[in-house]
C-alpha positions as CSV (number, residue, x, y, z in Angstrom):
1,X,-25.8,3.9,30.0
2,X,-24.7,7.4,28.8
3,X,-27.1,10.4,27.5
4,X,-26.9,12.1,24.0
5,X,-24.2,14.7,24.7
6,X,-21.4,11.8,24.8
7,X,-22.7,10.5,21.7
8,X,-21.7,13.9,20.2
9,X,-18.5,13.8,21.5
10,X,-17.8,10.6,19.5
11,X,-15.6,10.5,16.5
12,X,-17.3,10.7,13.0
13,X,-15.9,8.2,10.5
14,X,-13.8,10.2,8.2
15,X,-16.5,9.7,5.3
16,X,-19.0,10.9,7.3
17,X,-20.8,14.2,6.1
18,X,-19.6,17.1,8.4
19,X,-22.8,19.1,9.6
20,X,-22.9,22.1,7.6
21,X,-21.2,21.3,4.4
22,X,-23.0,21.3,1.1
23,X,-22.6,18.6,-0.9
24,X,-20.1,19.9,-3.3
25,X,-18.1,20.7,-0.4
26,X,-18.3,17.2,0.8
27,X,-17.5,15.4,-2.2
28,X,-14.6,17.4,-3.2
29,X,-12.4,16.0,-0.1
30,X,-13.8,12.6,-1.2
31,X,-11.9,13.1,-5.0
32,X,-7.9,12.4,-5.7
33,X,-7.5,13.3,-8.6
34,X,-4.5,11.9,-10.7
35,X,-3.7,15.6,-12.1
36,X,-3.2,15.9,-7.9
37,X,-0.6,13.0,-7.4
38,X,3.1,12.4,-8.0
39,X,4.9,9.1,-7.5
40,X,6.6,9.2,-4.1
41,X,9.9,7.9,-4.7
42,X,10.9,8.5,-0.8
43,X,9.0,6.2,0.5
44,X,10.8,3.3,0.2
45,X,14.3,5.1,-0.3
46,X,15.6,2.9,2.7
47,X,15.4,0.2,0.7
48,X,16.6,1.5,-2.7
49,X,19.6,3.0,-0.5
50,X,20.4,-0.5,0.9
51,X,20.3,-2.4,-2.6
52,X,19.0,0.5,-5.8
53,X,17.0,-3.1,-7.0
54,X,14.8,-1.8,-4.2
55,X,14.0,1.8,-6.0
56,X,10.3,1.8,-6.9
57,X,7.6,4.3,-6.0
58,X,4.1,4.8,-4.7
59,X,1.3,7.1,-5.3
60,X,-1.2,7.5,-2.5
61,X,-4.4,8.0,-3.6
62,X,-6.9,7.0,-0.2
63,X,-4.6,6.4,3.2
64,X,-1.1,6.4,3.7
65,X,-0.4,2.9,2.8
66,X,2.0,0.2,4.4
67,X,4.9,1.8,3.5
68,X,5.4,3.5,7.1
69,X,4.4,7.1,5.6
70,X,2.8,9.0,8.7
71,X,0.5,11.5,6.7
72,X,-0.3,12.5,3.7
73,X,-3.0,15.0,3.6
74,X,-3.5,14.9,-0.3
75,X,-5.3,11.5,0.1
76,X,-8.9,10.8,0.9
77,X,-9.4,9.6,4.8
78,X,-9.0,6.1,5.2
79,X,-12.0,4.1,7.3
80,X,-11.0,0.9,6.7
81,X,-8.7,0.6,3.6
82,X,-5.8,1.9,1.5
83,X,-5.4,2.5,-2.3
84,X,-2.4,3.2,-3.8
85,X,-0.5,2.7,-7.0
86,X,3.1,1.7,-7.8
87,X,5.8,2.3,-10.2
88,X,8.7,-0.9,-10.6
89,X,10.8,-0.6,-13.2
90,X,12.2,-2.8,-15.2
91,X,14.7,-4.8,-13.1
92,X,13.7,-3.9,-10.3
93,X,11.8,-5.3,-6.8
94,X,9.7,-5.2,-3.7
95,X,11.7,-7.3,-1.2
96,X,10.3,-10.1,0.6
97,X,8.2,-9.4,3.3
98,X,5.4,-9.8,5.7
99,X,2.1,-8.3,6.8
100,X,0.6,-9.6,9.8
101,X,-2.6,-7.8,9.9
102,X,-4.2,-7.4,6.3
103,X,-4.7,-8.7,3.1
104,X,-2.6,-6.7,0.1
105,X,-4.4,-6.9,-3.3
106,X,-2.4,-6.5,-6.0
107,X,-3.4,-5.5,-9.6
108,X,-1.1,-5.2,-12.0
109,X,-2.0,-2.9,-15.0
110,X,0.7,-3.4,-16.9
111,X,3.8,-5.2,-16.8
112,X,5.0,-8.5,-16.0
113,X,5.8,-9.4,-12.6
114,X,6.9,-12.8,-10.6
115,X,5.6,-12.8,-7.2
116,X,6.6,-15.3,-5.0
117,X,4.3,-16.1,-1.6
118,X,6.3,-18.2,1.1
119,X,5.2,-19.1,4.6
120,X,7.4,-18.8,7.6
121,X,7.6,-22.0,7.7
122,X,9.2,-22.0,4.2
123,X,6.9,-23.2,2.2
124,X,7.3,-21.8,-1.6
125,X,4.5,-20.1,-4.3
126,X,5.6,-18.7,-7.1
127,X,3.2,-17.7,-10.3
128,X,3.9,-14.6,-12.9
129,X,0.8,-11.9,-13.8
130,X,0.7,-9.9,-16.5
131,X,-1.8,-6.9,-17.5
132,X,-4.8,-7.0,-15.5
133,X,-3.8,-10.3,-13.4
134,X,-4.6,-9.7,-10.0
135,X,-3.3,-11.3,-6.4
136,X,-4.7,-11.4,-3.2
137,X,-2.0,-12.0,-0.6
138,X,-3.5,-13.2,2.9
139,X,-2.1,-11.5,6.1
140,X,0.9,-13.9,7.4
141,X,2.7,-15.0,4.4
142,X,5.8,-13.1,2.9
143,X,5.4,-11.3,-0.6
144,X,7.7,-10.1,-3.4
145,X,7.2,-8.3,-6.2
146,X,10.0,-8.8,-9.2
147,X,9.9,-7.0,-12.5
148,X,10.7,-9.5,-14.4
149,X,9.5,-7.3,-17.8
150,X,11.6,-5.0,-20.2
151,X,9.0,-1.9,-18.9
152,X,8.0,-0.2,-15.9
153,X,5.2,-2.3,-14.1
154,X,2.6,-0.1,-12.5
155,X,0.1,-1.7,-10.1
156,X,-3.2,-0.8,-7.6
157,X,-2.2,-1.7,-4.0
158,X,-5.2,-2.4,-1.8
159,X,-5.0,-2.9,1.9
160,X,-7.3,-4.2,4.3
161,X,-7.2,-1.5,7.0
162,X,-6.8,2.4,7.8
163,X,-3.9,2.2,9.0
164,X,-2.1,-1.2,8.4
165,X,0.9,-2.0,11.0
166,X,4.3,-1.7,9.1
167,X,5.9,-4.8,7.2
168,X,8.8,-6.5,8.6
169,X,11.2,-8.5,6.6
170,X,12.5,-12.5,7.1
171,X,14.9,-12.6,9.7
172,X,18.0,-13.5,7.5
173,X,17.2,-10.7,5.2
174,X,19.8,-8.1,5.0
175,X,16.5,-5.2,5.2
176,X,15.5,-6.7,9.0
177,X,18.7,-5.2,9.8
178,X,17.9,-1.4,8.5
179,X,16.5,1.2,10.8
180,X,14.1,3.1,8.5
């Protein structure tokens, strides 16, 4: 059993109210504005490096994402989700790969993209969205995104967790070879 003082030493959730803040004060770290953002072309730059069909962007709006980007402090905290948007242009792809702990949403706003979905086991999906389609892609099945229109497709991301681990690529992919 413990007492109230190790309650207090207990980590808030990050949209808890701090003690002492007016609600003004409060709400203003809970806004990300778009006025605030710029497309972060960086990070995926491994990719784009490896193959320039790999160049497209992100813009974090709440968390950092599963792109492997540490910290960005111009994003609301995360408790238990990310939100980002993306830029692919025309021609251009997110390569095949895998997230083993969350679901990714995808909703495209405008665009047209194939995705393909295949199991590890091989196993083959393939369907194409347009504006306002969205996917949800369960946890253990490989994604990609192809631009298959003549404009840049941008996109929400949604991930569910704070911090989701960091995708990995098939095996026989020339990426699961690249250090990032």
């Amino acid at each position: 059993m413990s007492d109230l003082s190790d309650q207090k030493n207990i980590e808030q959730p990050s949209w808890a109210r701090p003690e002492g803040v007016s609600l003004e004060q409060w709400m203003t770290t809970r806004i990300a504005r778009y006025s605030t953002r710029k497309y972060d072309w960086d990070a995926l730059k491994f990719q784009a490096d490896f193959d320039p069909k790999f160049r497209r962007a992100q813009m974090r709006y709440v968390g950092t994402g599963g792109t492997g980007v540490a910290k960005d402090v111009n994003t609301v905290p995360s408790e238990n989700f990310t939100f980002s948007t993306m830029v692919i242009p025309a021609g251009h792809e997110g390569p095949p790969h895998i997230h083993t702990d969350v679901e990714e949403i995808f909703f495209l706003m405008r665009g047209k993209l194939k995705v393909v979905i295949t199991t590890p086991e091989g196993e083959r999906y393939e369907t194409v969205m347009t504006d306002r389609d969205l996917i949800s892609v369960p946890p253990g099945v490989y994604r990609e995104e192809i631009n298959i229109g003549d404009e840049d497709a941008r996109m929400c991301v949604t991930m569910g967790a704070k911090k989701p681990v960091t995708p990995t690529y098939p095996a026989d992919h020339p990426l699961a070879k690249i250090k990032r």
